[in-house]
C-alpha positions as CSV (number, residue, x, y, z in Angstrom):
1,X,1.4,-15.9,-24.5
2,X,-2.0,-14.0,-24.9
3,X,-4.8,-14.2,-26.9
4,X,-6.1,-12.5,-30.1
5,X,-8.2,-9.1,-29.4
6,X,-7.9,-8.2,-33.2
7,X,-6.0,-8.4,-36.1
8,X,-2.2,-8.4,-35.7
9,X,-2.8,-7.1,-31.8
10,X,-2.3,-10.1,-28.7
11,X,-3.7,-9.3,-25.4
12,X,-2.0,-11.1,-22.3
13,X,-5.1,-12.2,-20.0
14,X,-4.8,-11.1,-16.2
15,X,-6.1,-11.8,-12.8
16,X,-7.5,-10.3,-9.7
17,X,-8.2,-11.0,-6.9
18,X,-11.9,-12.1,-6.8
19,X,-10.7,-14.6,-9.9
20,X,-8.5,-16.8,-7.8
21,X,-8.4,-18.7,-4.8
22,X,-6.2,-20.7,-2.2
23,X,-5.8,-24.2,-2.1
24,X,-5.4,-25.5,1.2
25,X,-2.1,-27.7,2.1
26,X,-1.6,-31.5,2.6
27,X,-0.3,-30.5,6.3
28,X,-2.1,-27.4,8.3
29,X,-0.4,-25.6,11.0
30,X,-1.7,-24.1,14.3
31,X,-2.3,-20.2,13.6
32,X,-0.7,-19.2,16.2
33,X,2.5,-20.9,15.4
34,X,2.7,-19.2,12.3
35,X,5.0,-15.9,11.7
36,X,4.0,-13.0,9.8
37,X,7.5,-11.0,9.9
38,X,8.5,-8.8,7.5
39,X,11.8,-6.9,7.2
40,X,13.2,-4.4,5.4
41,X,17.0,-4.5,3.7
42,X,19.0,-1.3,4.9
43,X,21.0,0.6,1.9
44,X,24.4,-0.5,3.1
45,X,23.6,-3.1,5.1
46,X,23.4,-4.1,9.0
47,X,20.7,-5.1,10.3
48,X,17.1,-4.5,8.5
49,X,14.1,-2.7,10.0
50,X,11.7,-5.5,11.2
51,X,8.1,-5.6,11.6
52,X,6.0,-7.8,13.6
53,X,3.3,-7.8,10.9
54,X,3.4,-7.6,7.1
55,X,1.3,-4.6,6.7
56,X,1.6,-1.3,5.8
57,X,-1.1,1.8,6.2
58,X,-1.0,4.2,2.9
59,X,0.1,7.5,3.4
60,X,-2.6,9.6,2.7
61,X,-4.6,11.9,4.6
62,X,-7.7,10.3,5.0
63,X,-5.3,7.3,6.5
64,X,-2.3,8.4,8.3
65,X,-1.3,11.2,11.0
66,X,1.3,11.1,13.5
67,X,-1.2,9.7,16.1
68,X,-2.6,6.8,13.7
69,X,1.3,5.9,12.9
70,X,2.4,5.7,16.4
71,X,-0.5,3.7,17.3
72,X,0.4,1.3,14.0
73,X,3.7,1.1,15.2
74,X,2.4,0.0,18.5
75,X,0.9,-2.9,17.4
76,X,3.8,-4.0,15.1
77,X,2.9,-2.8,11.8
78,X,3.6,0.5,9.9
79,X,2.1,3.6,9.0
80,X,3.5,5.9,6.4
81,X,2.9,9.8,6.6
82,X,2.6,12.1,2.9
83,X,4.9,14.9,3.1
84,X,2.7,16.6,0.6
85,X,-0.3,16.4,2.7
86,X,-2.3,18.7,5.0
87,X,0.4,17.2,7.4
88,X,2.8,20.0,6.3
89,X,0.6,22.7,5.0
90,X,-1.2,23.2,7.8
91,X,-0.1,23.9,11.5
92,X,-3.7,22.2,12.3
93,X,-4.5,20.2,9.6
94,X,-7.9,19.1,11.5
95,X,-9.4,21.9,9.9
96,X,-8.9,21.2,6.6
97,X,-9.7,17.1,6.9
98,X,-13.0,19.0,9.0
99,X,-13.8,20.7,5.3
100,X,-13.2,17.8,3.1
101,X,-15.5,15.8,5.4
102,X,-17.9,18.3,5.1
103,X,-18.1,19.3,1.4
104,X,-20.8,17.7,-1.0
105,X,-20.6,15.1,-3.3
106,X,-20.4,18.3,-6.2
107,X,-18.0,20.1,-4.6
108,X,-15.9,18.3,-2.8
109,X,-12.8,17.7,-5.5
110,X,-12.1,21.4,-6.4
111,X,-12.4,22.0,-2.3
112,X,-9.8,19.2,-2.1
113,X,-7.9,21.1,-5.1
114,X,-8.2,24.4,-2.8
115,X,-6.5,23.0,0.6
116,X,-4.2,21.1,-1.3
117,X,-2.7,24.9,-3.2
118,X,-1.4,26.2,0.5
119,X,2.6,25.9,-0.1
120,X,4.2,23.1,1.9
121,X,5.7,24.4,5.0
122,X,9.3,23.1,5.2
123,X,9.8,23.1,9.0
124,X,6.6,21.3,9.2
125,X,8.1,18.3,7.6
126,X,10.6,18.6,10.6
127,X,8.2,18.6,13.1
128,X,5.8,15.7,12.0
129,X,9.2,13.7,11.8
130,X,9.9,14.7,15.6
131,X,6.5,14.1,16.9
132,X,6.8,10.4,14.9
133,X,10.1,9.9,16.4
134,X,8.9,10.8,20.1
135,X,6.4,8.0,19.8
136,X,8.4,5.3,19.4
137,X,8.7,2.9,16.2
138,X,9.7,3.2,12.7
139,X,9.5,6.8,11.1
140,X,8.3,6.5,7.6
141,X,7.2,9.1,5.8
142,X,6.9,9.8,2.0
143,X,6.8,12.3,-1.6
144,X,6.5,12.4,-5.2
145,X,10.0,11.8,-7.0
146,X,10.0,15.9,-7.8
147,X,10.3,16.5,-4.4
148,X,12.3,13.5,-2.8
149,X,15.7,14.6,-2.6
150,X,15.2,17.5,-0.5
151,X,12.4,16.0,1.3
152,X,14.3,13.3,1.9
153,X,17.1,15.3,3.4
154,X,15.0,16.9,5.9
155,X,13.0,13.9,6.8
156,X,16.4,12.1,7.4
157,X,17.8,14.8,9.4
158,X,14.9,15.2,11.5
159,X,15.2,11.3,12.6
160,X,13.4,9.6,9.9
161,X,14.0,5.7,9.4
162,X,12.5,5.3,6.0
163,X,11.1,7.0,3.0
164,X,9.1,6.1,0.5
165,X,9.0,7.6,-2.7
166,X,5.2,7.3,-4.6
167,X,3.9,8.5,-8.1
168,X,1.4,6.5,-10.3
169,X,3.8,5.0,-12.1
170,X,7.7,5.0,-11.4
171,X,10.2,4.2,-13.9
172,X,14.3,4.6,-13.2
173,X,14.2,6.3,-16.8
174,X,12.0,9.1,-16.4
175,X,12.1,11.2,-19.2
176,X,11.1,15.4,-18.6
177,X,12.3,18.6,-19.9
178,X,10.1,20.7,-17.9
179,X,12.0,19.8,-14.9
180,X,15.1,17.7,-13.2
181,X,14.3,14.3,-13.1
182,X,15.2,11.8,-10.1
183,X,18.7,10.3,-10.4
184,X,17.5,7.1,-8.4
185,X,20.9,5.1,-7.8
186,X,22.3,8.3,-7.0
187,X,19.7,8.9,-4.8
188,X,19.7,5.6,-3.0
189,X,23.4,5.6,-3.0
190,X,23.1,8.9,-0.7
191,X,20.4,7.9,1.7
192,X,21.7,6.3,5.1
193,X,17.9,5.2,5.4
194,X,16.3,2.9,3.2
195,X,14.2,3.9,0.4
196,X,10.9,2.4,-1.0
197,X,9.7,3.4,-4.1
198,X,6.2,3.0,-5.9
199,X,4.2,2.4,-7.7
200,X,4.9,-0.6,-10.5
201,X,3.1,-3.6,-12.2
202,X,5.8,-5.0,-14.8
203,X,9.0,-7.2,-14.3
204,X,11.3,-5.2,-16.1
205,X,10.6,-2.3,-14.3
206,X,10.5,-3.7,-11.2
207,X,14.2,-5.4,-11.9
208,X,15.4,-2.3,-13.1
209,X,14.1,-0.4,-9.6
210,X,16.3,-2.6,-7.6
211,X,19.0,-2.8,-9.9
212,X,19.2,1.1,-8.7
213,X,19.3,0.8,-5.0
214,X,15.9,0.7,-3.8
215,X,15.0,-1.4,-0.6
216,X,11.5,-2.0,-1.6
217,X,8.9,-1.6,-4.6
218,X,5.7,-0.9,-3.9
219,X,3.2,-2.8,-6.4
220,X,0.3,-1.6,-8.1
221,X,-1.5,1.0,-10.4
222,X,-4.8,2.2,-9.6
223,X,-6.4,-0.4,-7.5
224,X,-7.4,1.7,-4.9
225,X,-10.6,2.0,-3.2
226,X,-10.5,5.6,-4.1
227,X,-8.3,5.7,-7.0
228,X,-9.9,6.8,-10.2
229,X,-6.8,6.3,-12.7
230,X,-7.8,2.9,-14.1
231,X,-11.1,5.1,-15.1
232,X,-9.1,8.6,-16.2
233,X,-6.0,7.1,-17.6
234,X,-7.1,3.4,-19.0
235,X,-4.4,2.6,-17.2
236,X,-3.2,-0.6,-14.7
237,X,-2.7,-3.9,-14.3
238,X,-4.8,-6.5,-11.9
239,X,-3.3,-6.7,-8.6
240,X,-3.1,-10.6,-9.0
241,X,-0.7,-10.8,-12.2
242,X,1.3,-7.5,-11.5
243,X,2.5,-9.2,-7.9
244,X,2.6,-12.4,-9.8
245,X,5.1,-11.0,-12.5
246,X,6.9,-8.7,-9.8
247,X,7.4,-11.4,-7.5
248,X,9.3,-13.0,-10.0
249,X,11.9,-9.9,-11.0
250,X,12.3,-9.6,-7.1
251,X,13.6,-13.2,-7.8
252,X,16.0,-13.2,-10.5
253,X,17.2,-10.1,-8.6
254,X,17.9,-12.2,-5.8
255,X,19.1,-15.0,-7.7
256,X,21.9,-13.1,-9.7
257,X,22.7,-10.9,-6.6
258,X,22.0,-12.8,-3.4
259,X,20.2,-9.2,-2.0
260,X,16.2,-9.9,-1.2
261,X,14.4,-6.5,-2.2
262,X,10.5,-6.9,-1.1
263,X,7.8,-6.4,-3.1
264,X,5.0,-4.6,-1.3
265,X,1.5,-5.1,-3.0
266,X,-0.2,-1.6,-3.0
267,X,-4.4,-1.2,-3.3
268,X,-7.1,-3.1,-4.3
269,X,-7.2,-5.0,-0.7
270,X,-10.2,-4.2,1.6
271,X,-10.4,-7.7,3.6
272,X,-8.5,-10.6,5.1
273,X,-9.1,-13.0,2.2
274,X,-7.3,-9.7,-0.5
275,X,-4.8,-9.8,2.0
276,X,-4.1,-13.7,2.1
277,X,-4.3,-13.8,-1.7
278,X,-1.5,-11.0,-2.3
279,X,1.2,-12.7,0.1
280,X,0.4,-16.0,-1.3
281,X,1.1,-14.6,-5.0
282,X,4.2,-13.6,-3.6
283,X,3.9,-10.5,-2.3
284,X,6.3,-9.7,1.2
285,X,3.6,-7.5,2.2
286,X,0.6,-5.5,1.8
287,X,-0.3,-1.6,1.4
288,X,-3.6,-0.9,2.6
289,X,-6.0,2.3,2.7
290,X,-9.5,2.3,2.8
291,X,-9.5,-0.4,5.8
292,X,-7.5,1.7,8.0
293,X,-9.4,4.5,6.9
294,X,-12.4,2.9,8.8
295,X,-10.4,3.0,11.6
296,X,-10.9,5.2,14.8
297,X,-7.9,6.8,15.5
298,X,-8.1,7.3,11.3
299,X,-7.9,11.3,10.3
300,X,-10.4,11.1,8.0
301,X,-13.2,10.6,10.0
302,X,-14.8,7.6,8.2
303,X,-14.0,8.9,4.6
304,X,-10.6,8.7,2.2
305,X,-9.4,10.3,-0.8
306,X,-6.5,9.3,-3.2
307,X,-3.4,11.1,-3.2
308,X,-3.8,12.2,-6.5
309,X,-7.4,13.5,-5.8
310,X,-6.0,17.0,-5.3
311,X,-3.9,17.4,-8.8
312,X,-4.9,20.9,-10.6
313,X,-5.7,20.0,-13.8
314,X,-6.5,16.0,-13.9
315,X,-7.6,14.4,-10.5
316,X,-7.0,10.8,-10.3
317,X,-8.8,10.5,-6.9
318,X,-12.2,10.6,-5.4
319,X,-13.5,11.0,-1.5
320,X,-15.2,8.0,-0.5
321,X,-16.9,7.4,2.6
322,X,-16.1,4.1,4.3
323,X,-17.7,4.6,7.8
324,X,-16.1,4.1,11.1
325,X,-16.5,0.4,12.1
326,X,-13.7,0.1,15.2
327,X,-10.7,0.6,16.8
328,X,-7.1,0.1,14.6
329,X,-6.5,-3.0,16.9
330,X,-10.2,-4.8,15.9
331,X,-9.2,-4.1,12.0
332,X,-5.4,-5.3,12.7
333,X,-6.2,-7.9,15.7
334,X,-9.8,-8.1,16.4
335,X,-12.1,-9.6,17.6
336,X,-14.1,-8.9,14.6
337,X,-17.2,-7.0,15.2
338,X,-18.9,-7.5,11.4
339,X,-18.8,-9.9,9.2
340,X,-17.2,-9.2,5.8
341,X,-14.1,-9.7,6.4
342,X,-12.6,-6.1,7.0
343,X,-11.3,-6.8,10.5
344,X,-8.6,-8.5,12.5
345,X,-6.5,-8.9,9.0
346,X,-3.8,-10.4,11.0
347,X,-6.1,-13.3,12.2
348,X,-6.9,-14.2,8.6
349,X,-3.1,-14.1,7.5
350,X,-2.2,-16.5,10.6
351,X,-5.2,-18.5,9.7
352,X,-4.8,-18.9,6.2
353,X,-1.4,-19.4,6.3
354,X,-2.2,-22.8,8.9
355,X,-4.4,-23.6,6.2
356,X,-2.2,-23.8,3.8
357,X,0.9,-25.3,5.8
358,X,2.6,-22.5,5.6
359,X,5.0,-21.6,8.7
360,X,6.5,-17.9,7.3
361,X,5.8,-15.4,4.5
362,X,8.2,-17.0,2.5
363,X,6.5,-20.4,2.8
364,X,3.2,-18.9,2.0
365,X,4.3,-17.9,-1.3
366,X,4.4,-21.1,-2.2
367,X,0.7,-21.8,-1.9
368,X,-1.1,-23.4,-4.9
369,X,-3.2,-20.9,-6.8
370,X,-6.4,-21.9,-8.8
371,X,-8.6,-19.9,-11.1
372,X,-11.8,-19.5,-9.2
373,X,-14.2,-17.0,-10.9
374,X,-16.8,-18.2,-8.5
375,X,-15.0,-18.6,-5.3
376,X,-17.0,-15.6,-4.0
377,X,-20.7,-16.2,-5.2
378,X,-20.6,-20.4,-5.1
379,X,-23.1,-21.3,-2.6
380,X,-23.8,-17.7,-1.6
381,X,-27.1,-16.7,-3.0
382,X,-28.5,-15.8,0.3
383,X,-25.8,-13.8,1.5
384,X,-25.7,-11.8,-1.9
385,X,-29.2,-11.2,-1.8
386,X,-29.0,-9.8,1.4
387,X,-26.4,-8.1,1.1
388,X,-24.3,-9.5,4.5
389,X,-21.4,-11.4,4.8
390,X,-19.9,-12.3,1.2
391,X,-22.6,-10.7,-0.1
392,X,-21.5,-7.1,0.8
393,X,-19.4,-4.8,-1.3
């Protein structure tokens, strides 16, 4: 497997998304026939959490506040709040997403780096918890491993239904001696709520993840529309393969087990068509960003940053400005208002998925796959040229 890059070194060759494509199926289905559930295992069983749709808005601040979340929850999906945020440093946080918005392209990381030093109030995480829990739907919310167990703890308290645990790259055998490193199946073993933990690329660490107790792995390294680690670190694999190989640990996990742990496919997916491709590669559902961030009801006001943006010594994040383009219902829902492909998401999963004969998520992980390299500019000239439809970046 892999190809020569040099002597004595092998290089495995990998795929994203704008290298493959669909193939539709031998019998198509009405869209609206189609469904686009998604659940989520509980630790010691009953029944799962369930969502209407298989997506999932990033939890970062640009994203996600308590009034974008209860308005995602609304319309069936999910929205996941940072713990280590302006959310819990700030009794008003609108005033420090009103200075990131505001600072220059020169300035605007070591302003980030500034809000970002104000400690973490502790009964703030309470309160964002209540106010999520007030509005109705799953309470998700989310930290770095350091800080999960007593996070968690309060979150859980407070009335929380999920929490997600994120770094750039998680392992279960994470090795530090500056400080106490997460005892995951411990850690899962505790929680009455299930726990989602992120982010990976590879099969044996994805097996290894749910051989500790996790209910969900989020996939992905650095594909985000404002993630700068593939550039800073040299680091990640294309979304395409790492859901590919991760799909298929979820698998054997489910094979020798008989429990089905989702795989969640984080970053790299700005339209419908990213969206489609993911599931079909096997991915349960999606983790978006800089879609939502276009969104109205969005915090950041037309622009997003990476959650590692604000580290002290090496940022792994940039602020990026996306515009506004319509409500959170027109990017889930519709009806599409521009043409690229960045709203009503759900219509092009339903769509796809009748396309390809697919009836449920499971079903459209089966689709056939071909390498396409020039699925996007075949027949496109025009569009590229001006710079509409297909065209667009």
């Amino acid at each position: 497997m892999g190809m020569w890059i040099g002597r004595n070194r092998k290089a495995r060759v990998t795929y994203g998304f704008d290298e493959i494509a669909l193939v539709p199926g031998e019998i198509t289905i009405n869209p609206n026939e189609v469904n686009t559930s998604f659940e989520i295992p509980r630790p010691h069983g009953g029944e799962p959490l369930k969502l209407k749709i298989p997506i999932i808005a990033s939890a970062m601040d640009g994203v996600t506040n308590v009034r974008f979340c209860i308005e995602m929850a609304k319309l069936g999906g999910l929205g996941v709040v940072n713990l280590e945020g302006v959310q819990t440093r700030y009794d008003d946080p609108e005033e420090a997403l009103a200075q990131i918005v505001k600072a220059d392209k020169g300035t605007v990381t070591e302003q980030i780096q500034k809000l970002y030093t104000q400690p973490i109030k502790e009964e703030l995480i309470a309160k964002r918890v209540q106010e999520l829990r007030k509005g109705g739907g799953i309470v998700a919310v989310s930290s770095i491993p350091q800080k999960a167990e007593r996070y968690a703890a309060i979150a859980q308290e407070a009335g929380a239904d999920l929490f997600v645990v994120q770094s750039t790259v998680s392992t279960v055998r994470h090795i530090s001696s500056e400080y106490k490193t997460l005892d995951l199946a411990a850690f899962t073993k505790a929680s009455k709520i299930p726990i989602i933990i992120g982010n990976a690329v590879t099969y044996g660490v994805v097996l290894e993840l749910m051989e500790n107790g996790v209910s969900g792995v989020l996939i992905g390294v650095g594909p985000g529309a404002a993630c700068t680690s593939r550039g800073v670190l040299g680091l990640g694999v294309p979304q395409v393969t790492a859901t590919v190989d991760c799909a298929a640990a979820r698998d054997a996990y489910f094979k020798k087990t008989g429990r089905y742990i989702p795989i969640i496919t984080d970053g790299g997916m700005s339209r419908g068509g990213d969206v489609c491709k993911a599931l079909a590669c096997g991915s349960d559902a999606v983790m978006v960003g800089s879609a939502f961030a276009r969104a109205e009801e969005a915090p950041g006001r037309g622009h997003h940053w990476g959650m590692a943006t604000p580290h002290a010594n090496l940022p792994r994040g940039t602020r990026i400005h996306v515009g506004v383009t319509g409500t959170l219902k027109q990017i889930l829902f519709g009806p599409a208002t521009v043409d690229d492909g960045s709203q009503n998401l759900v219509g092009a999963i339903m769509t796809c998925m009748g396309n390809v004969g697919a009836s449920t998520i499971r079903e459209f992980q089966e689709t056939e796959i071909i390498i396409a390299p020039s699925i996007k500019s075949e027949g496109k000239l025009f569009q590229t040229v001006q710079g509409v439809g297909m065209g667009t970046r």
